[in-house]
C-alpha positions in Angstrom: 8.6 17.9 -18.0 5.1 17.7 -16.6 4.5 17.5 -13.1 1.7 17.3 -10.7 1.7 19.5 -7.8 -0.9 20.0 -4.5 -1.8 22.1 -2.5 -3.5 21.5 0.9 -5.9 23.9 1.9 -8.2 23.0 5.0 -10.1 19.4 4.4 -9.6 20.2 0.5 -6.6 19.2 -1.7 -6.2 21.4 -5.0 -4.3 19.6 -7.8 -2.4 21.9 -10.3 -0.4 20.1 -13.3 2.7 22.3 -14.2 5.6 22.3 -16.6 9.4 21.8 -14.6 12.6 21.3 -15.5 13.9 17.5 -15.3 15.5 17.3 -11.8 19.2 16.0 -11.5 20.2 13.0 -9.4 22.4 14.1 -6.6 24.6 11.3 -4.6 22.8 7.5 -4.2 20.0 8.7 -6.6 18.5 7.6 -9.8 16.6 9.8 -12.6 14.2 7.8 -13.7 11.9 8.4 -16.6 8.3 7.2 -15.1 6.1 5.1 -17.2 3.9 4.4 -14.6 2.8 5.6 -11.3 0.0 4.6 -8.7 -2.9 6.4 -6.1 -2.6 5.7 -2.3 -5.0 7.4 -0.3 -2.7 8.6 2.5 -0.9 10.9 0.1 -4.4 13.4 -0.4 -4.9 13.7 3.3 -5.4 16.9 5.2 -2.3 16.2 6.8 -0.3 14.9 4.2 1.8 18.2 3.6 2.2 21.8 5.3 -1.3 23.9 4.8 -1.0 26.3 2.0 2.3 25.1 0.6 2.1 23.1 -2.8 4.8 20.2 -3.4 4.8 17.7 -5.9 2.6 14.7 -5.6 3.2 11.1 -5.7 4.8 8.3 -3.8 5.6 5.3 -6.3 6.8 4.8 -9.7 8.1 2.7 -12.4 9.8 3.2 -15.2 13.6 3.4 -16.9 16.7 4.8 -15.7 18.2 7.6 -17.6 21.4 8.3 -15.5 22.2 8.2 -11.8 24.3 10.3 -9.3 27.9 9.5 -7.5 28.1 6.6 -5.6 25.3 4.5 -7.2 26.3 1.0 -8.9 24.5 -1.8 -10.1 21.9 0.5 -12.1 23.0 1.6 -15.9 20.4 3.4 -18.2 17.8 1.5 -19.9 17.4 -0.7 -16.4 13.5 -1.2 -15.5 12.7 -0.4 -11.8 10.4 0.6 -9.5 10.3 2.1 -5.9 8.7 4.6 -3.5 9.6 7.5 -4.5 8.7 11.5 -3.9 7.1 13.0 -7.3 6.5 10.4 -9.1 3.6 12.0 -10.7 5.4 13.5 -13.1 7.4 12.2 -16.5 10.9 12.1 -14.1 11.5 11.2 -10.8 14.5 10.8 -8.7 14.4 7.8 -6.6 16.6 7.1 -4.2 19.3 3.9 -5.1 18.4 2.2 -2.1 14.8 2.2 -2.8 15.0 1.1 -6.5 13.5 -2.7 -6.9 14.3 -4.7 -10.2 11.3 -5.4 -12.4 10.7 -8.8 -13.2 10.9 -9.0 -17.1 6.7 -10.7 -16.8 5.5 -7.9 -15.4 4.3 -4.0 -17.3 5.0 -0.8 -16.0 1.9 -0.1 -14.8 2.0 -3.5 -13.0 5.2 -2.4 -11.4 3.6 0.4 -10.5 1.4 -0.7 -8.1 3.9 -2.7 -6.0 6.6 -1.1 -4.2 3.9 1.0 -1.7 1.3 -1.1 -0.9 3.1 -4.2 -1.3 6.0 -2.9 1.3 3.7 -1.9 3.6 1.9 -5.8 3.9 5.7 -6.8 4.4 5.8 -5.0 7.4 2.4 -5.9 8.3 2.4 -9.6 8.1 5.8 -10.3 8.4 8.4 -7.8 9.4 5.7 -7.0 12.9 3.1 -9.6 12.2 5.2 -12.5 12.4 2.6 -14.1 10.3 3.1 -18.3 9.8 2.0 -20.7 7.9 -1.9 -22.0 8.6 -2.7 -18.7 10.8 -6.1 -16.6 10.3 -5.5 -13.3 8.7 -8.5 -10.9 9.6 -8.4 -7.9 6.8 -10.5 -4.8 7.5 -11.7 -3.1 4.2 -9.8 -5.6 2.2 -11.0 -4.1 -1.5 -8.2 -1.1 -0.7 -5.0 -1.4 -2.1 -3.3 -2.2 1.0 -6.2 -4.6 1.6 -5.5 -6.6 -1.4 -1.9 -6.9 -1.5 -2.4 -8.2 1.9 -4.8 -10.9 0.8 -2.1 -11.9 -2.0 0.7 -11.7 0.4 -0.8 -13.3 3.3 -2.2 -16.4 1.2 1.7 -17.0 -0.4 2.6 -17.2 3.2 0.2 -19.7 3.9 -2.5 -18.2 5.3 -6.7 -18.2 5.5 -7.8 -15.0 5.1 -11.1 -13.7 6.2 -11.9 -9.9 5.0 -14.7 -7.4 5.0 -16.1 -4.8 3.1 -19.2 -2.9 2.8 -19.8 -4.6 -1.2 -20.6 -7.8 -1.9 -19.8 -7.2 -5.6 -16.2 -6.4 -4.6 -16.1 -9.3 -2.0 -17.1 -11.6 -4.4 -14.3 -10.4 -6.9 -11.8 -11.4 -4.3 -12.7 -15.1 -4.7 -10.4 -15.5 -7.1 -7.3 -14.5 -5.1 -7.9 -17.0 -2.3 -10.5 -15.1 0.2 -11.4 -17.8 2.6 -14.4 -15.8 4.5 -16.1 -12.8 3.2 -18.2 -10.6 5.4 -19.9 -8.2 3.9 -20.1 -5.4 6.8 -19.4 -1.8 7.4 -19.9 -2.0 11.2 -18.3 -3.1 14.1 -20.4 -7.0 14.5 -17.8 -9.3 12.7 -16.3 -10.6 15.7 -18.9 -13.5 16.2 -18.3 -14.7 12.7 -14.3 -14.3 13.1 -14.7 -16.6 16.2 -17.3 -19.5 14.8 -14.7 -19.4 11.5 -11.6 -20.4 13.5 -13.2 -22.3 15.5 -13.1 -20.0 18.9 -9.5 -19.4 18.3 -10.1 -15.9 16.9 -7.3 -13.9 14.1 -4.0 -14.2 14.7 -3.4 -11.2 12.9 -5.5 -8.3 12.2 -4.9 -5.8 9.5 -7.1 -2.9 10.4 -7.2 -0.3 7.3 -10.3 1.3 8.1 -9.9 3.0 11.7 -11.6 3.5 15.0 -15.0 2.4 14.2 -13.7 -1.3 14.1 -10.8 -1.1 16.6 -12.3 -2.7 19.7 -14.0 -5.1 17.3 -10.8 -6.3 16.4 -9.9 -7.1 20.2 -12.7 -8.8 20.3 -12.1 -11.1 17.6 -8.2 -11.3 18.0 -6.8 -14.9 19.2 -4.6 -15.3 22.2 -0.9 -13.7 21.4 -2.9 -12.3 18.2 -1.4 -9.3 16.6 -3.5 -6.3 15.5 -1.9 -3.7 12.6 -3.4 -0.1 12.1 -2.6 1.1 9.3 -4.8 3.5 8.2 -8.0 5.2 9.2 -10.3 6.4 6.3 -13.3 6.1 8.7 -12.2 9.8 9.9 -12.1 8.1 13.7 -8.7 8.0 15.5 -9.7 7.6 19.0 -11.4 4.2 20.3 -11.4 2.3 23.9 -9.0 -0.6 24.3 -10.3 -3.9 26.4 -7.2 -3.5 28.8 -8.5 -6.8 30.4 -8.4 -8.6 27.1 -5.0 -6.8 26.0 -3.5 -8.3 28.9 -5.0 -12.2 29.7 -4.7 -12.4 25.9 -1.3 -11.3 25.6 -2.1 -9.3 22.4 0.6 -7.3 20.3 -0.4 -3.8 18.9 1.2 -1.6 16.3 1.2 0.5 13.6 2.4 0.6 10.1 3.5 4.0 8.9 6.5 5.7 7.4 5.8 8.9 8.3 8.3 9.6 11.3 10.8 7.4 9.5 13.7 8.6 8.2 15.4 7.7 4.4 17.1 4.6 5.9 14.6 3.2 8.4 12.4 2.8 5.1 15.3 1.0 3.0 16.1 -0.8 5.4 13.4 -4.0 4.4 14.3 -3.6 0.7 17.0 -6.3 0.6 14.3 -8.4 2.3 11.6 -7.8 -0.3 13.7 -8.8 -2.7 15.1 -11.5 -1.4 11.8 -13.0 -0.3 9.1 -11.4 -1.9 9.8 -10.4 -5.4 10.5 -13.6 -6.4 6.7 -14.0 -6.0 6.4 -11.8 -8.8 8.6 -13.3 -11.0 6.9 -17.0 -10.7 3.5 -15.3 -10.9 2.4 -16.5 -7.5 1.3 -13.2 -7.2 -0.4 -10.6 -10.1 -1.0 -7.3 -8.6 -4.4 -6.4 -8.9 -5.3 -3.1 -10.8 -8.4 -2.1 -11.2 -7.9 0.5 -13.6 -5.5 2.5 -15.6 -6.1 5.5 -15.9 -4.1 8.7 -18.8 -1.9 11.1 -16.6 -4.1 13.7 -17.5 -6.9 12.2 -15.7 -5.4 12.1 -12.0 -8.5 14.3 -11.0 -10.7 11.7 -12.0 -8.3 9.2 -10.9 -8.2 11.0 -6.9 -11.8 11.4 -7.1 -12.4 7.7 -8.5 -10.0 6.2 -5.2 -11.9 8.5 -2.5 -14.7 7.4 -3.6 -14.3 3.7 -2.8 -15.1 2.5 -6.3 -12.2 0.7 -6.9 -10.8 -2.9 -5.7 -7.0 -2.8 -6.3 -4.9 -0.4 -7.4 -5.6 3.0 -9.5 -2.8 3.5 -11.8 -1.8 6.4 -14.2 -0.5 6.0 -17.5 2.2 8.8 -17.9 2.7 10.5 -21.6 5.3 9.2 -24.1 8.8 10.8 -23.8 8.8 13.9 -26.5 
């Protein structure tokens, strides 16, 4: 089979495709034969990966089961799912049973794709931490990522107003259409005021902060009293900011962040039952479409890596993989 491998070499991350035998599910795994797979930014970081050792690339997938390991049930081959998984750039993966989410019958592979990541990840951002309710302000920091938007689609089937920024206006604008309450179009650290006059002078009750340090004491500034503030990533390069003690503490304000790096196998199953339970359904009654913003051939994940670190995409970037030969 083809597979995508990288290597991490100082700020640089060097992509070689490479021919490898079809793994073999070992206990509480499926094979799956990947139709589908999606970009996330995290995964092509400089720390993503020991330097100088290559590994195989990719983090989600969708696709068919072809067989599955002792002690899996409820999966036979020819079942549609999708899941995080490791290697999923590549025609087979192996994904763990645990992590394997049905595919509504309305939605394509490449759809499918772009869910279990990004999607799981605004779970345990707006509800699994954020507690978010109802009627509550949802403040979304570069909202046009992929994380951004499924938080936006999430966050308004939960009720919410969502207020988000970006740097574009264009992809602000494209945004409309999924509910955005307040755009800002802003790169720096001055959205506070605007959050504020917005709600009112209450402030966000939640804050999904995807871009990093540059905006992190903005988002104290504009967080509501018991608001909650999420960090999830930091593509601004800038992992070190002050914190407003004073406001931390008469405002009573909740900070954390959303990664599964340190986690092991079962700490990141463990909201899967959730998901399905309460999210998926979403899917199924098209209350929520994931938004791609292209598809791309498997061939093309060069372009594809380069198209996503280049912020030129709203959505999801998702790659097409080659017919089964």
């Amino acid at each position: 089979m083809q597979s995508y491998w990288m290597q991490m070499s100082g700020s640089d991350a060097l992509l070689e495709l490479r021919d490898a035998p079809i793994p073999t599910p070992g206990p509480k795994q499926l094979l799956v034969r990947v139709h589908a797979s999606s970009l996330n930014r995290g995964e092509f970081l400089p720390g993503h990966g020991k330097p100088g050792a290559w590994k195989a690339i990719g983090g989600e997938g969708a696709g068919e089961v072809v067989s599955a390991g002792s002690g899996v049930s409820g999966f036979n081959p020819g079942d549609r799912v999708m899941g995080r998984c490791a290697g999923s750039f590549a025609e087979y993966a192996l994904l763990d049973a645990a992590e394997a989410i049905p595919i509504p019958s309305n939605l394509s592979f490449e759809q499918a794709a772009s869910i279990p990541l990004t999607f799981l990840v605004a779970f345990d951002m707006l509800v699994l931490q954020g507690r978010l309710k109802a009627g509550e302000w949802l403040l979304i920091n570069g909202i046009s990522s992929g994380v951004g938007v499924a938080s936006l689609q999430l966050g308004k089937a939960l009720g919410a107003k969502v207020i988000g920024t970006s740097g574009s206006a264009e992809k602000l604008a494209s945004l409309r259409s999924l509910g955005l309450d307040l755009a800002l179009c802003t790169r720096q650290p001055d959205f506070a005021l605007a959050v504020l006059d917005a709600t009112e002078g209450q402030g966000a009750n939640l804050i999904v902060n995807t871009v990093g340090g540059t905006v992190f004491a903005e988002d104290i500034r504009a967080l509501a009293f018991e608001g909650r503030l999420a960090t999830v990533g930091y593509v601004d390069g800038v992992v070190h900011a002050d914190i407003d003690l004073e406001a931390l503490h008469a405002k009573r304000l909740t900070l954390f962040g959303v990664s599964n790096r340190l986690r092991s196998k079962e700490q990141k199953a463990a909201a899967v039952p959730r998901f399905i339970a309460e999210v998926l359904p979403l899917f199924a009654e098209g209350r929520i479409v994931p938004r791609i913003d292209r598809v791309m051939d498997f061939a093309h994940l060069p372009e594809a890596k380069a198209l996503m670190e280049a912020g030129a995409h709203v959505g999801k970037v998702v790659l097409k993989m080659p017919r089964a030969t």
